[in-house]
C-alpha positions in Angstrom: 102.4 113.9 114.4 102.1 113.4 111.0 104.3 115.4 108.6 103.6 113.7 105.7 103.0 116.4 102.5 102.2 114.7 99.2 102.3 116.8 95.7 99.2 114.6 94.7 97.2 111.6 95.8 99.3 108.9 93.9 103.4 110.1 94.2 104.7 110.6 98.0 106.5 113.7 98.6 110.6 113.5 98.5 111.6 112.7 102.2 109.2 109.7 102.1 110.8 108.7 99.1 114.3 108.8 100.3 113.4 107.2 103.6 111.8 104.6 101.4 114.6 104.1 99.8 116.7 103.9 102.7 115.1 101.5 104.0 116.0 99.2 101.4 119.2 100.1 101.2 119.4 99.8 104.9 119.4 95.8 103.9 122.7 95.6 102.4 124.3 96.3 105.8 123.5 92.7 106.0 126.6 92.1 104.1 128.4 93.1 106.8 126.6 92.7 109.8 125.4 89.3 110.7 121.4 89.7 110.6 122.1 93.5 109.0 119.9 92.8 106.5 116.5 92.1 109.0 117.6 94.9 111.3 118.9 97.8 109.2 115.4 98.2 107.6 113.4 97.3 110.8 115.0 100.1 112.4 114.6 102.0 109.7 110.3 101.1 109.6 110.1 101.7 113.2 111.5 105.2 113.2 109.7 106.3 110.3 106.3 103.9 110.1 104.0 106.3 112.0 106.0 109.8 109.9 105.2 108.5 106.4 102.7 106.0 105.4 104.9 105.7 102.0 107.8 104.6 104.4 105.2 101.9 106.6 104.1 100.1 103.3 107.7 99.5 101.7 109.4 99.0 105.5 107.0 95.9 105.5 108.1 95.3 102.2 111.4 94.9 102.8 111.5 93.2 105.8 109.3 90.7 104.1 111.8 90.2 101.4 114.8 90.3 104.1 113.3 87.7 106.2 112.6 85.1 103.3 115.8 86.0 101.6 117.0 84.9 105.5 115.2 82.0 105.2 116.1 81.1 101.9 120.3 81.4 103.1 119.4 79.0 105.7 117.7 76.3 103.4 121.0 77.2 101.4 123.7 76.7 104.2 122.0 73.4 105.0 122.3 72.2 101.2 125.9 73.0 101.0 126.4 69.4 102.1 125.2 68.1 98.9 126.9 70.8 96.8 124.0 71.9 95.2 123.7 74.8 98.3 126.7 76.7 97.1 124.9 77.4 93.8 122.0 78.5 95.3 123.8 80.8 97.2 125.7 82.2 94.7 122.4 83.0 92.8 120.8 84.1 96.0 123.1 86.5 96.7 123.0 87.8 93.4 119.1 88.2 93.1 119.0 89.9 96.7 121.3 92.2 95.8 119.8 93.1 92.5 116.0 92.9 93.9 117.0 95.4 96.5 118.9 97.5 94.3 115.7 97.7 92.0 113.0 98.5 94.9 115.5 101.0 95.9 115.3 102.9 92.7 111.4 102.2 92.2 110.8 103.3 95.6 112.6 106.7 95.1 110.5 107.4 92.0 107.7 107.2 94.3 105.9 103.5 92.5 104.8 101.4 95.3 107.1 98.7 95.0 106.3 94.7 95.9 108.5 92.1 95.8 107.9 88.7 93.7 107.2 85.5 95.6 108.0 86.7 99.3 106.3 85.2 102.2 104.4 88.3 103.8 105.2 88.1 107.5 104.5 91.8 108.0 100.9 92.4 106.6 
């Protein structure tokens, strides 16, 4: 059952957007929920993967991006013991929030967006 109605052949139509974008937005629950930021959007990209194709590409997207962000804390946490790990989460949190913030806004205007430097987990 695919409802999926595109103006053209290169801009998705507006509810894949905004699920899109929800999706990525989905990951800042992960600043209140321990692991939010892995499951919001994987819920998100199971409900919708199959309804949009817009929604499958940038779910996997941000997953990707969610789990080596995830990653990345870890190494982080684990460096706090030589100091030099509270920096790098500092700027970690920063980028994550400003990476997502930007796909978010990418995604809504329809541009395909990928992450830089991400480990693709989800191909």
């Amino acid at each position: 059952m695919n409802q999926e109605i595109e103006t053209n052949d290169s801009t998705p139509d507006k509810d894949a957007r905004t699920w899109a974008m929800i999706c990525h937005l989905s990951a800042l629950s992960g600043y209140f929920i321990p692991l939010g930021n892995v499951i919001g959007p994987l819920i998100i990209w199971a409900i919708k993967k199959d309804e949009y194709a817009f929604v499958s590409e940038q779910g996997k997207e941000a997953i990707n991006f969610q789990l080596t962000m995830t990653i990345a804390y870890i190494v982080s946490i684990i460096l706090c013991f030589v100091v030099i790990g509270i920096f790098l989460l500092i700027i970690l949190t920063i980028y994550a929030l400003v990476m997502i913030i930007i796909a978010s806004i990418k995604v809504n205007d329809g541009v395909d967006y990928r992450f830089p430097h991400i480990i693709r987990f989800i191909k």
